[in-house]
PDB file with one MODEL, atoms N, CA, C and O in Angstrom:
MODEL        1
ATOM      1  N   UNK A   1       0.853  -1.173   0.000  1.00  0.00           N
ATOM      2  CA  UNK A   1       0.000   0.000   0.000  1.00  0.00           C
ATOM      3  C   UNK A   1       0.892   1.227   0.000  1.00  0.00           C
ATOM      4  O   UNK A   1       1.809   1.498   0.775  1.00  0.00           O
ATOM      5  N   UNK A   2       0.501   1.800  -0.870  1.00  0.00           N
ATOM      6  CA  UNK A   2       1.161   3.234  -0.891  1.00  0.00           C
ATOM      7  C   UNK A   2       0.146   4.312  -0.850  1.00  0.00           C
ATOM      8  O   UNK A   2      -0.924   4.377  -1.456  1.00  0.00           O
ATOM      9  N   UNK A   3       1.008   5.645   0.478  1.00  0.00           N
ATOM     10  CA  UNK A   3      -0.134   6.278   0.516  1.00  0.00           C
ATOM     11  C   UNK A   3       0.955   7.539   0.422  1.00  0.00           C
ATOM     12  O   UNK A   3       1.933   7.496   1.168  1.00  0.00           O
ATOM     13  N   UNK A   4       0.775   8.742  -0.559  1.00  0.00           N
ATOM     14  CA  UNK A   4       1.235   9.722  -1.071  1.00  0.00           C
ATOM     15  C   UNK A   4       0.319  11.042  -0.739  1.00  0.00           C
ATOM     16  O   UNK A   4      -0.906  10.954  -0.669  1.00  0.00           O
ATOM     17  N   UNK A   5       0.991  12.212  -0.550  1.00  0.00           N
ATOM     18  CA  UNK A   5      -0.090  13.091  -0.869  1.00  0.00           C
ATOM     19  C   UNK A   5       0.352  14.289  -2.172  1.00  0.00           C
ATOM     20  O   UNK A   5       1.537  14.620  -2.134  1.00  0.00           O
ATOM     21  N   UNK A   6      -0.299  14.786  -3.026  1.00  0.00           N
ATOM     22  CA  UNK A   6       0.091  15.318  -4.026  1.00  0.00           C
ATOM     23  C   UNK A   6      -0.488  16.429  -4.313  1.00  0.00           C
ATOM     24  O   UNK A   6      -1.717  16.427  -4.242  1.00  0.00           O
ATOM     25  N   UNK A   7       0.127  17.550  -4.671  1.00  0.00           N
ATOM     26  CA  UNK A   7      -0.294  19.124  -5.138  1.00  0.00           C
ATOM     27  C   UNK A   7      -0.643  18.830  -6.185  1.00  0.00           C
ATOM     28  O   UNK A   7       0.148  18.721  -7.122  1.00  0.00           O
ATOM     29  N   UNK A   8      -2.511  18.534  -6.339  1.00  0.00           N
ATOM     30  CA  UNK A   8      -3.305  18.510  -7.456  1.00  0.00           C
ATOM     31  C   UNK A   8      -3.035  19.910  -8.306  1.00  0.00           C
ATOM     32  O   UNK A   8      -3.191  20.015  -9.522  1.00  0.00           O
ATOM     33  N   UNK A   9      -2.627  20.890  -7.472  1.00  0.00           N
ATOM     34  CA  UNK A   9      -3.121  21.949  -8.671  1.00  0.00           C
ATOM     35  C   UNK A   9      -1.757  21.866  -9.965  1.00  0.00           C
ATOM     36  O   UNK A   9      -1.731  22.479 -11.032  1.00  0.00           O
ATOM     37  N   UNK A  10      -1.038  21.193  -9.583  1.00  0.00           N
ATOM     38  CA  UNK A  10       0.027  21.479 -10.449  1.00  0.00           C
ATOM     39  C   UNK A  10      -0.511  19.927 -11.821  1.00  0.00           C
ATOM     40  O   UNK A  10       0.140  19.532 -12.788  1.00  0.00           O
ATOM     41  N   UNK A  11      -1.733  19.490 -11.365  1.00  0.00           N
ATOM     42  CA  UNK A  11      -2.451  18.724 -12.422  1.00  0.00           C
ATOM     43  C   UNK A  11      -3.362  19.207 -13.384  1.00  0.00           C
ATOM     44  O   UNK A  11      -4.067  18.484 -14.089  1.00  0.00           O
ATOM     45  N   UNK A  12      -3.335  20.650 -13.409  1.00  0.00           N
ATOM     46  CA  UNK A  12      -4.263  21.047 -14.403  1.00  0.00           C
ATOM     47  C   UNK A  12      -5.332  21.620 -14.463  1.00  0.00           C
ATOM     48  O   UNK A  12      -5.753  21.638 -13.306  1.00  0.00           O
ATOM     49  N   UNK A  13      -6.092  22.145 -15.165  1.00  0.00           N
ATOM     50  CA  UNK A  13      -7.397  22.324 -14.608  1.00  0.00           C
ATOM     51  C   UNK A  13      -8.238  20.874 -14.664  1.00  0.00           C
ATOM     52  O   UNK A  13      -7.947  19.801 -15.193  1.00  0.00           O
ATOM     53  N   UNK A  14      -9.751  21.434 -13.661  1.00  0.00           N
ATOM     54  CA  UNK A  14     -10.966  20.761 -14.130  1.00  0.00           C
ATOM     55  C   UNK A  14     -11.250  20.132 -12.571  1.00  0.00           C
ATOM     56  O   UNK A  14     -10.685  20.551 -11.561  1.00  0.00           O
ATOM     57  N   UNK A  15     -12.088  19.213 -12.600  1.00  0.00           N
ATOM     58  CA  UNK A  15     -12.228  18.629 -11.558  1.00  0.00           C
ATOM     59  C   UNK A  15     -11.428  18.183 -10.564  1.00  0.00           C
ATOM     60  O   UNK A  15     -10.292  17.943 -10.972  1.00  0.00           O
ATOM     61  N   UNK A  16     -11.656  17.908  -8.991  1.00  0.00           N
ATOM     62  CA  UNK A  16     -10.574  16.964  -8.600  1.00  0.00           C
ATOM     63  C   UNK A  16     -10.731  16.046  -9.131  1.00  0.00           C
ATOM     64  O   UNK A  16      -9.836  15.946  -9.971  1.00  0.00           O
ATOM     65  N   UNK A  17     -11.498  15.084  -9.170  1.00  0.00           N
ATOM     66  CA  UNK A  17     -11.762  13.912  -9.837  1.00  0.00           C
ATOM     67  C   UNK A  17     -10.751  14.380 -10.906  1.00  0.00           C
ATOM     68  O   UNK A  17      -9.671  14.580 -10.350  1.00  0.00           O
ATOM     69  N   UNK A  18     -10.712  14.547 -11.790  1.00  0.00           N
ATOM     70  CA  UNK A  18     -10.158  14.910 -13.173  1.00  0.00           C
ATOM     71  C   UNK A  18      -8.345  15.216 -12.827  1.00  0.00           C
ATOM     72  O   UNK A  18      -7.466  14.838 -13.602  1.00  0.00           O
ATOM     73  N   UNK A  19      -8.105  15.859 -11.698  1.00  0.00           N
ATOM     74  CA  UNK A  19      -6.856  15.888 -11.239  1.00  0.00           C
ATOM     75  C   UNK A  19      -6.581  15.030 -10.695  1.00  0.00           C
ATOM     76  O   UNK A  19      -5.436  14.824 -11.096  1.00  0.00           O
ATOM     77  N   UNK A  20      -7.008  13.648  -9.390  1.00  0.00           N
ATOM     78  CA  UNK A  20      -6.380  12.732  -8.961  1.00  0.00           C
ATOM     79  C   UNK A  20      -6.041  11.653 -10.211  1.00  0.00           C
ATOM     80  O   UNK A  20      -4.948  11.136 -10.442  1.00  0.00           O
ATOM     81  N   UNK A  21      -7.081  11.499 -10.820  1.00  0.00           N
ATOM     82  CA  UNK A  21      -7.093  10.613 -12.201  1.00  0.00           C
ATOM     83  C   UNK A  21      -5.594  11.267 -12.712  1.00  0.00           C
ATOM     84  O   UNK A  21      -4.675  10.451 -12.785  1.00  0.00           O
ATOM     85  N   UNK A  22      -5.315  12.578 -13.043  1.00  0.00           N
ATOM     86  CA  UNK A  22      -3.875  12.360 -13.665  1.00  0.00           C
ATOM     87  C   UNK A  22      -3.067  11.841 -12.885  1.00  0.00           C
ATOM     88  O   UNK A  22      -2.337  10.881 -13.132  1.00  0.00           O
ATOM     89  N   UNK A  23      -3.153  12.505 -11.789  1.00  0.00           N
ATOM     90  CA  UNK A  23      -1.811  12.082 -10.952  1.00  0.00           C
ATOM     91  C   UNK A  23      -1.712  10.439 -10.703  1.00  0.00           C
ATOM     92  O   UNK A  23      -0.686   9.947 -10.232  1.00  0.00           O
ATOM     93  N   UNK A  24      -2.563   9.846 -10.966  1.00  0.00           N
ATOM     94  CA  UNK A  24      -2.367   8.341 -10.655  1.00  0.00           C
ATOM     95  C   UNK A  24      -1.862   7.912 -11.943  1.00  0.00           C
ATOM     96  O   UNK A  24      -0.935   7.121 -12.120  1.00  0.00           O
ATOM     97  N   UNK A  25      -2.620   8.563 -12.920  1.00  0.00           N
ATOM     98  CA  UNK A  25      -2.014   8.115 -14.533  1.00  0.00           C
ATOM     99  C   UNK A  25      -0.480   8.190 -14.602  1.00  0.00           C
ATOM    100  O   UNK A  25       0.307   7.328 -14.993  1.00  0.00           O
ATOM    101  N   UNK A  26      -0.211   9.588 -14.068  1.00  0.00           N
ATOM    102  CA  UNK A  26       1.010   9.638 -13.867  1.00  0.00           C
ATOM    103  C   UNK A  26       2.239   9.012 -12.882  1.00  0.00           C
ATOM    104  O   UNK A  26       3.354   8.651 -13.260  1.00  0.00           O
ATOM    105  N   UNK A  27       1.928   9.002 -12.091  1.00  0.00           N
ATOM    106  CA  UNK A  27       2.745   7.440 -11.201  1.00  0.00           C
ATOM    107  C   UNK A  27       2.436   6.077 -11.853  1.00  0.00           C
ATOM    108  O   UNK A  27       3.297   5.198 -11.823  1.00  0.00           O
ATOM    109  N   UNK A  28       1.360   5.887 -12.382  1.00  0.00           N
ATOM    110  CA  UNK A  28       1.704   4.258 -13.125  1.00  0.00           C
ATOM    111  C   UNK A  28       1.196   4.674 -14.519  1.00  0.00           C
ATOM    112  O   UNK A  28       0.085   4.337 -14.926  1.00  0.00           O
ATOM    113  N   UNK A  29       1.996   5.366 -15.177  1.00  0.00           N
ATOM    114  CA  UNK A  29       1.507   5.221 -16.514  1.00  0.00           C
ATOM    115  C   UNK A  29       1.178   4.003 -17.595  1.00  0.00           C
ATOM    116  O   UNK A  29       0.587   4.096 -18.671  1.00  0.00           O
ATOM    117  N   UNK A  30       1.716   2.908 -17.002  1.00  0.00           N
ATOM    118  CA  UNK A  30       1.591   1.648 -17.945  1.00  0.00           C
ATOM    119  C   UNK A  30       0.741   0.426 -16.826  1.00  0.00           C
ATOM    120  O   UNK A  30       0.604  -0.754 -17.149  1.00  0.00           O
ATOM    121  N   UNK A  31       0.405   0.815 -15.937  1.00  0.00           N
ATOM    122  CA  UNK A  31      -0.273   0.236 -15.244  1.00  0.00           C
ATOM    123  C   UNK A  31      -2.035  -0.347 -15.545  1.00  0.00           C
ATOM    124  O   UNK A  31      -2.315  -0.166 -16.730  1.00  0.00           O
ATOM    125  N   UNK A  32      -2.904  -0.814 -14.951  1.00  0.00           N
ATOM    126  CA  UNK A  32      -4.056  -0.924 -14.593  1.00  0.00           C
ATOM    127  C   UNK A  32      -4.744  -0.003 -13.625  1.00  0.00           C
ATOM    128  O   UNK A  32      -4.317   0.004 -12.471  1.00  0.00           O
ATOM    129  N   UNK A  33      -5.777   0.794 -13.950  1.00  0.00           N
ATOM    130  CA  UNK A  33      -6.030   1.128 -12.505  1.00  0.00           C
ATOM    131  C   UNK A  33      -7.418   1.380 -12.463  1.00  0.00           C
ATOM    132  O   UNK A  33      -8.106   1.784 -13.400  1.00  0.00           O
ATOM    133  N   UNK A  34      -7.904   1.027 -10.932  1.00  0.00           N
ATOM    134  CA  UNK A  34      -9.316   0.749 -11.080  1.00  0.00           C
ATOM    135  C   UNK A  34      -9.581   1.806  -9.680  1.00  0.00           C
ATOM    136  O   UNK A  34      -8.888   1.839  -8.664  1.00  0.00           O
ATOM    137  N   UNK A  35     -10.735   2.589  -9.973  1.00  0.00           N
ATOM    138  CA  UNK A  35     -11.495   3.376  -8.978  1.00  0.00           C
ATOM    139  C   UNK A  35     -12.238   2.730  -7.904  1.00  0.00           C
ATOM    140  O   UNK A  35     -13.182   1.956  -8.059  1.00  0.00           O
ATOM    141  N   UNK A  36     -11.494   3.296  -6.282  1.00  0.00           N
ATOM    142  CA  UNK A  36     -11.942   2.612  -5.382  1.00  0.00           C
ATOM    143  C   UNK A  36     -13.184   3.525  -4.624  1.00  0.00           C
ATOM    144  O   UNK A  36     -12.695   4.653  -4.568  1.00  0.00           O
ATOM    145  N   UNK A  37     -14.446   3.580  -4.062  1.00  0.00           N
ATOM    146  CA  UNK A  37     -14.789   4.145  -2.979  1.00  0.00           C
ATOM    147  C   UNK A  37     -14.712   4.188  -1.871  1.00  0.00           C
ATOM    148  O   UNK A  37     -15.008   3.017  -1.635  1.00  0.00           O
ATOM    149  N   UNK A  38     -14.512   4.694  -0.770  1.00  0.00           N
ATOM    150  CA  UNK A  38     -14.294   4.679   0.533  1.00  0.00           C
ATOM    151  C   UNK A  38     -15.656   4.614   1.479  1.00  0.00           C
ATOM    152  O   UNK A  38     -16.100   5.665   1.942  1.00  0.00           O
ATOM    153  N   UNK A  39     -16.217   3.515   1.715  1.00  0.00           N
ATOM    154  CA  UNK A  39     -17.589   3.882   2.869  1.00  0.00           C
ATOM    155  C   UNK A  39     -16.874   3.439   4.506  1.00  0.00           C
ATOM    156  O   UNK A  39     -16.292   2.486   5.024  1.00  0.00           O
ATOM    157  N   UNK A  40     -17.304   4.657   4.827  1.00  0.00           N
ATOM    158  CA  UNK A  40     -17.378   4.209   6.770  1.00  0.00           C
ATOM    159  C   UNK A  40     -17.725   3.155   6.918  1.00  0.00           C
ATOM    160  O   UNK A  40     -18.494   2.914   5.987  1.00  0.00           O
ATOM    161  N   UNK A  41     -17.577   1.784   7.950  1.00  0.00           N
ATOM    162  CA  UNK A  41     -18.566   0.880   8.510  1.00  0.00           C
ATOM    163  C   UNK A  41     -19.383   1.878   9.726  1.00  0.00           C
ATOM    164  O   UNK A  41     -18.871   2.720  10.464  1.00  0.00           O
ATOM    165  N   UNK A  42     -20.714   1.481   9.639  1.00  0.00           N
ATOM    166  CA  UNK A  42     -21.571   2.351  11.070  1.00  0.00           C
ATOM    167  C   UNK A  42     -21.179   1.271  12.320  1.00  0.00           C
ATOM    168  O   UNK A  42     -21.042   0.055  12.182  1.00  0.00           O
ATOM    169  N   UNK A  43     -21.049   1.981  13.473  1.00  0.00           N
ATOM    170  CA  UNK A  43     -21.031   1.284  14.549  1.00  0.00           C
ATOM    171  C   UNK A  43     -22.368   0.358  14.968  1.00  0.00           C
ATOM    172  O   UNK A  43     -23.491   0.438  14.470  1.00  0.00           O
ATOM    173  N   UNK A  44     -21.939  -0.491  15.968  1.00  0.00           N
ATOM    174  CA  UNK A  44     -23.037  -1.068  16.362  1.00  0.00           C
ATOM    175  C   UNK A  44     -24.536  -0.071  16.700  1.00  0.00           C
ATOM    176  O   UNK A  44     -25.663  -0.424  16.351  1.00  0.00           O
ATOM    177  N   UNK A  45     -24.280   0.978  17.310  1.00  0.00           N
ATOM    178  CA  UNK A  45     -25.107   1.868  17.722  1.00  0.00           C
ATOM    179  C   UNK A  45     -26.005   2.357  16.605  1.00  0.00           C
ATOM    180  O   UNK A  45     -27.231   2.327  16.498  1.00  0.00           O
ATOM    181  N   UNK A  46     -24.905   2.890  15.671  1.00  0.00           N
ATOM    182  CA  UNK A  46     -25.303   3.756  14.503  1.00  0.00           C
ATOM    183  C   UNK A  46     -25.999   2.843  13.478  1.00  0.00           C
ATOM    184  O   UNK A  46     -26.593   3.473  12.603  1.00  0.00           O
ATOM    185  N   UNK A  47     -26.066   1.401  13.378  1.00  0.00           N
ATOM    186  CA  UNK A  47     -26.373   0.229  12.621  1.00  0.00           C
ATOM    187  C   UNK A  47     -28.048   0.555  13.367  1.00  0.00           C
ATOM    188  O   UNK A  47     -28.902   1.095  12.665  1.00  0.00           O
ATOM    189  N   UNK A  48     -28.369   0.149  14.870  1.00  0.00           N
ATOM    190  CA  UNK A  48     -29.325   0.251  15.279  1.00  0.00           C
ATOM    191  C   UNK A  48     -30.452   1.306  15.095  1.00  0.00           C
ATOM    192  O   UNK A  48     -31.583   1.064  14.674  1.00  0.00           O
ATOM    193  N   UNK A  49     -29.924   2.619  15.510  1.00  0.00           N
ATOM    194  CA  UNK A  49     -30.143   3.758  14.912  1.00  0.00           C
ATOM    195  C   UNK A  49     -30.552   3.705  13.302  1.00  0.00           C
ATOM    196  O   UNK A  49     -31.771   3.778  13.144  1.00  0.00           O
ATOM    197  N   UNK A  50     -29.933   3.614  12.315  1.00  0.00           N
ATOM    198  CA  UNK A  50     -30.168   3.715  11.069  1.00  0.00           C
ATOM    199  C   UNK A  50     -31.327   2.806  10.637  1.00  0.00           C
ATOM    200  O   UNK A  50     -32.238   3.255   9.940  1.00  0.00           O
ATOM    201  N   UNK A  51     -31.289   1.230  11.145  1.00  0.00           N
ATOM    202  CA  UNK A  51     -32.219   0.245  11.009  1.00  0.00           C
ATOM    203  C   UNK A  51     -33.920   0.929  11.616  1.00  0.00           C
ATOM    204  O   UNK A  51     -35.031   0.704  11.135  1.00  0.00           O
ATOM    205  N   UNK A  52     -33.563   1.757  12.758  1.00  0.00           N
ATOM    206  CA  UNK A  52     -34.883   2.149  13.371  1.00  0.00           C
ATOM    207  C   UNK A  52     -35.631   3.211  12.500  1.00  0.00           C
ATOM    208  O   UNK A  52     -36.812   3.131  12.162  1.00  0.00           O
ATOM    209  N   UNK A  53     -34.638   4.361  12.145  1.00  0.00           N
ATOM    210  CA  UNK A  53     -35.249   5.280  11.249  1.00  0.00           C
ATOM    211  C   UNK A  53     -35.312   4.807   9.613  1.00  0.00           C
ATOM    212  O   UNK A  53     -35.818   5.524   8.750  1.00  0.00           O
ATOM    213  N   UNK A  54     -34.907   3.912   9.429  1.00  0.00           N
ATOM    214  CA  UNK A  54     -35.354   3.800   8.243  1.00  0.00           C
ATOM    215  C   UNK A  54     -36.838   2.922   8.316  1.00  0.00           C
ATOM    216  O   UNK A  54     -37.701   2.988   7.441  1.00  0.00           O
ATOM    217  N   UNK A  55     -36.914   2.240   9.335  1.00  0.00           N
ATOM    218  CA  UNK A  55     -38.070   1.715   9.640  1.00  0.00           C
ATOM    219  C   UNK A  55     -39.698   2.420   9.654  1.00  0.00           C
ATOM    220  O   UNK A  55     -40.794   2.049   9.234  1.00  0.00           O
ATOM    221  N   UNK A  56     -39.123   3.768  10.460  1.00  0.00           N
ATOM    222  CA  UNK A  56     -39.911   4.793  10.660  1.00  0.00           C
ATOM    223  C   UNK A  56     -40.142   5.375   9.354  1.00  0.00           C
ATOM    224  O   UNK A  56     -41.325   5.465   9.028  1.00  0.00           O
ATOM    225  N   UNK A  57     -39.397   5.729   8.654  1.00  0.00           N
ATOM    226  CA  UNK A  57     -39.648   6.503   7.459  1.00  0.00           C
ATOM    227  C   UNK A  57     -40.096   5.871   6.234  1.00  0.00           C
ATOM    228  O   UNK A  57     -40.625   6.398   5.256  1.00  0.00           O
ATOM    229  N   UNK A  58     -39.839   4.821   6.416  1.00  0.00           N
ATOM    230  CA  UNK A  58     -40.143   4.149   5.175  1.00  0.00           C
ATOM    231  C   UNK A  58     -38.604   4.385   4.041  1.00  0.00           C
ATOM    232  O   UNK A  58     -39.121   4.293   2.928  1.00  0.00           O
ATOM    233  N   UNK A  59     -37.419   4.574   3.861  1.00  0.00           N
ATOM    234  CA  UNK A  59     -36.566   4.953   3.232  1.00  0.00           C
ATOM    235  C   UNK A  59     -36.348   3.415   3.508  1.00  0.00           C
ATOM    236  O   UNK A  59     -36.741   2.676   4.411  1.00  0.00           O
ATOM    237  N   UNK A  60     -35.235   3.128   1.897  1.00  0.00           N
ATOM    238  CA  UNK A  60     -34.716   1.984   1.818  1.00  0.00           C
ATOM    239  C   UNK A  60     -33.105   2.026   2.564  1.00  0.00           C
ATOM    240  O   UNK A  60     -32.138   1.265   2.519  1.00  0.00           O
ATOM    241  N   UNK A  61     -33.310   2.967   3.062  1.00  0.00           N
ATOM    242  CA  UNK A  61     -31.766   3.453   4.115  1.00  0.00           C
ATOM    243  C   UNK A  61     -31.762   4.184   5.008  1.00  0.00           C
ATOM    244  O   UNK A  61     -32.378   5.137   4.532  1.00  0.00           O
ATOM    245  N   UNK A  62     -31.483   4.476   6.096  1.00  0.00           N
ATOM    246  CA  UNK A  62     -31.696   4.855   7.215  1.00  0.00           C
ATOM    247  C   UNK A  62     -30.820   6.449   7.097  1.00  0.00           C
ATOM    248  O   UNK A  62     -30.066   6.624   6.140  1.00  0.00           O
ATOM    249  N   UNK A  63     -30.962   7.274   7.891  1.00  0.00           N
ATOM    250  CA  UNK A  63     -29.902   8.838   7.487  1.00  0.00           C
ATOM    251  C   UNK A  63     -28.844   8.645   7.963  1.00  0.00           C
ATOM    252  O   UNK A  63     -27.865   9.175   7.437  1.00  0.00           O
ATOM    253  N   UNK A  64     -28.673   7.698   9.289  1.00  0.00           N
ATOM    254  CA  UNK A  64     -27.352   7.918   9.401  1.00  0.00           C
ATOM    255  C   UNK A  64     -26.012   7.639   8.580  1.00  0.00           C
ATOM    256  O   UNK A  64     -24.968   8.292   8.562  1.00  0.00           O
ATOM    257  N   UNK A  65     -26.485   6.046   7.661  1.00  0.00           N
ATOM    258  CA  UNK A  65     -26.002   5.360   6.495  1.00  0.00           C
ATOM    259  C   UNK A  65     -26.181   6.730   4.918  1.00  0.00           C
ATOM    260  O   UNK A  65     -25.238   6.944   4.157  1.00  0.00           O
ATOM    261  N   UNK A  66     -27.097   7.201   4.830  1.00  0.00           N
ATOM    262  CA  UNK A  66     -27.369   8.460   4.262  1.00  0.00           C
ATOM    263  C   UNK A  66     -26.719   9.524   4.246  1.00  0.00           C
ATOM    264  O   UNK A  66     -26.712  10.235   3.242  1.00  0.00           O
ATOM    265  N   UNK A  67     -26.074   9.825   5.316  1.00  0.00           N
ATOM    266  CA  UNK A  67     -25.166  11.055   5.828  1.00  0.00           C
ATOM    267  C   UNK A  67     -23.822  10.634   5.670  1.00  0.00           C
ATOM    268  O   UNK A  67     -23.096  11.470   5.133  1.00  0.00           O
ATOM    269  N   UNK A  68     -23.247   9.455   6.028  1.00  0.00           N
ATOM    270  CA  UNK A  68     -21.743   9.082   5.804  1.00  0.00           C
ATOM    271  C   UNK A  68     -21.609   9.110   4.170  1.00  0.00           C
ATOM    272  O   UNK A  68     -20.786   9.646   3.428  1.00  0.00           O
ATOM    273  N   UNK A  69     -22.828   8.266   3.917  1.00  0.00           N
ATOM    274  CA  UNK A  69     -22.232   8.450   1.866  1.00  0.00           C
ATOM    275  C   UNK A  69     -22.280  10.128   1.832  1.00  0.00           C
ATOM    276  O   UNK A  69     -21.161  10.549   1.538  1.00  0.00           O
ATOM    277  N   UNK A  70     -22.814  10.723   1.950  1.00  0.00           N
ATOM    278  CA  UNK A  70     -22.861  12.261   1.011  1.00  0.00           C
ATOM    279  C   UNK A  70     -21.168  12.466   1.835  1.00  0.00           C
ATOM    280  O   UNK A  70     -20.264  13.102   1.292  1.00  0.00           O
ATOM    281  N   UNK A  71     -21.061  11.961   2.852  1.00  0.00           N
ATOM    282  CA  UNK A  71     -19.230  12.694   3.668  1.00  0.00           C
ATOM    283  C   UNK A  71     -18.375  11.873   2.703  1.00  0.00           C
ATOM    284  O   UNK A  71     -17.711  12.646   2.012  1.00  0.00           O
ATOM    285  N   UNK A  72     -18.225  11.041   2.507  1.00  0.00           N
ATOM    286  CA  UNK A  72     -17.489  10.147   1.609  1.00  0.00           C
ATOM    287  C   UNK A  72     -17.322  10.351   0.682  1.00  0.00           C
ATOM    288  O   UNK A  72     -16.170  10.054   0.367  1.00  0.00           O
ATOM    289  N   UNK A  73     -18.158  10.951  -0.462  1.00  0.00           N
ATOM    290  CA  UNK A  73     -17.906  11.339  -1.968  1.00  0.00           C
ATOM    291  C   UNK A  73     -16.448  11.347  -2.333  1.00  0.00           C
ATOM    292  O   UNK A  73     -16.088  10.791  -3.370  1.00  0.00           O
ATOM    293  N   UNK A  74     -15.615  11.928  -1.562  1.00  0.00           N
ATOM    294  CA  UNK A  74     -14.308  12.259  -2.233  1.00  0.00           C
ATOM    295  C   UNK A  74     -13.585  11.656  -1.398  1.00  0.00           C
ATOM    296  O   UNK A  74     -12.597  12.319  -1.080  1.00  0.00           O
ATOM    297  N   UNK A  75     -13.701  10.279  -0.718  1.00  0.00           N
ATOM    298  CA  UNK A  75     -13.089   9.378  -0.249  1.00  0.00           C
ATOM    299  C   UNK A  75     -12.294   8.351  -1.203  1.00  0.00           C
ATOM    300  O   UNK A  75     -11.751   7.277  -0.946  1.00  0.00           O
ATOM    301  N   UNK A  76     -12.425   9.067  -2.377  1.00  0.00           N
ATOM    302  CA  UNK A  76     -11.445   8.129  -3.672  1.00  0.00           C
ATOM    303  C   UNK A  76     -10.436   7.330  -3.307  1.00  0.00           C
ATOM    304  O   UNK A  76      -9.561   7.768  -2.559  1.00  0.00           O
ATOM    305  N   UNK A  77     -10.400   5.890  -3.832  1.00  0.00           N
ATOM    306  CA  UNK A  77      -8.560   5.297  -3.674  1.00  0.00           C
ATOM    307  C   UNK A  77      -8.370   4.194  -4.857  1.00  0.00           C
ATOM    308  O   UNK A  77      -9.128   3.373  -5.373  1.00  0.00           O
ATOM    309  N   UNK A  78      -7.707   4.370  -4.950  1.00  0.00           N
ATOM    310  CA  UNK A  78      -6.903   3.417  -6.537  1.00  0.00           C
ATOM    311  C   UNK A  78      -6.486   1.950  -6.327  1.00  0.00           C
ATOM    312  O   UNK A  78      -5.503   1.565  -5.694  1.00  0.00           O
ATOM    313  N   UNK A  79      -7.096   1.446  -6.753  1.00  0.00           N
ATOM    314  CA  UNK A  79      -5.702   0.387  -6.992  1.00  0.00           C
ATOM    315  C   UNK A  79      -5.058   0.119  -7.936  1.00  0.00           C
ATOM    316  O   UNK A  79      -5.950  -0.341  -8.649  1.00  0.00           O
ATOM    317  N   UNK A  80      -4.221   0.053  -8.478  1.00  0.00           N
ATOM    318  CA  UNK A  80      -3.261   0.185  -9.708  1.00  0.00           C
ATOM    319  C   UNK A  80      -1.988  -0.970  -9.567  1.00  0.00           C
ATOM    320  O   UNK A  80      -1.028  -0.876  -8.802  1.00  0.00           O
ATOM    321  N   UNK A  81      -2.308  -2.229 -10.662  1.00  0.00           N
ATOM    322  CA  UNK A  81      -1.588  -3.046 -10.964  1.00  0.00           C
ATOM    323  C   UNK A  81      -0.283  -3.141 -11.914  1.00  0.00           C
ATOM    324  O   UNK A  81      -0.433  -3.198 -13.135  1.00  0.00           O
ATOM    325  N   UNK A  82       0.798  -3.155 -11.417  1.00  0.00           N
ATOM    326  CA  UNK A  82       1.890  -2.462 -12.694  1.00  0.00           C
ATOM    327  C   UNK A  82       2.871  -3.545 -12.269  1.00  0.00           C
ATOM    328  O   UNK A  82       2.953  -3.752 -11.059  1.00  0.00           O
ATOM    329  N   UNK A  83       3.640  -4.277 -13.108  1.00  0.00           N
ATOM    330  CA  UNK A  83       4.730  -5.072 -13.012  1.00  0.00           C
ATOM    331  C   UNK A  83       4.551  -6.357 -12.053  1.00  0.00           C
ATOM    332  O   UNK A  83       5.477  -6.919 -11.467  1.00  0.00           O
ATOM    333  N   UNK A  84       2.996  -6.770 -11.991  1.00  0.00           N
ATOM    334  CA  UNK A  84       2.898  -7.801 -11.379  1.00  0.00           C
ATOM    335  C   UNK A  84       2.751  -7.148  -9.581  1.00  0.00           C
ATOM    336  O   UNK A  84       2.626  -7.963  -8.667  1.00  0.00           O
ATOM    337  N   UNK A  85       2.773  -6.281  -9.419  1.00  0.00           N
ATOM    338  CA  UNK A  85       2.602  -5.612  -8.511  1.00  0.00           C
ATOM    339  C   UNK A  85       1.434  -4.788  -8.237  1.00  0.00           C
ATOM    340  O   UNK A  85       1.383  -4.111  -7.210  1.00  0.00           O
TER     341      UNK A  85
ENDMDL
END
């Protein structure tokens, strides 16, 4: 696992999305690389919680599970296969 941090702006314009994508292009240019998402696990508590209000509301997901995805969006991570590695 490699974990780097990198001055997107010197990637260009446009999105971050659009800037981490270079910078990974650019560390494995001959590589594979596949887009990861990042979700929280909810705690036991927050599992209970979420199960109850979604119960209540009728939602096929509860808010607390609701609220970590919208925090997560830009929880991006790569994995990138290069040289058998």
């Amino acid at each position: 696992m490699i974990r780097e941090k990198y001055d997107l702006s010197t990637y260009g314009k446009g999105s971050k999305k659009k800037k981490k994508d270079r910078a990974i292009h650019d560390k494995f240019p001959h590589g594979k690389i596949y887009t990861l998402i990042g979700k929280e696990k909810l705690t036991k508590s927050e599992r209970v919680i979420d199960n109850v209000l979604g119960f209540f509301t009728d939602a096929p997901f509860g808010i607390p599970d609701f609220i970590n995805g919208m925090k997560n969006l830009d929880k991006e991570f790569y994995l990138a296969e290069e040289d058998e590695k």
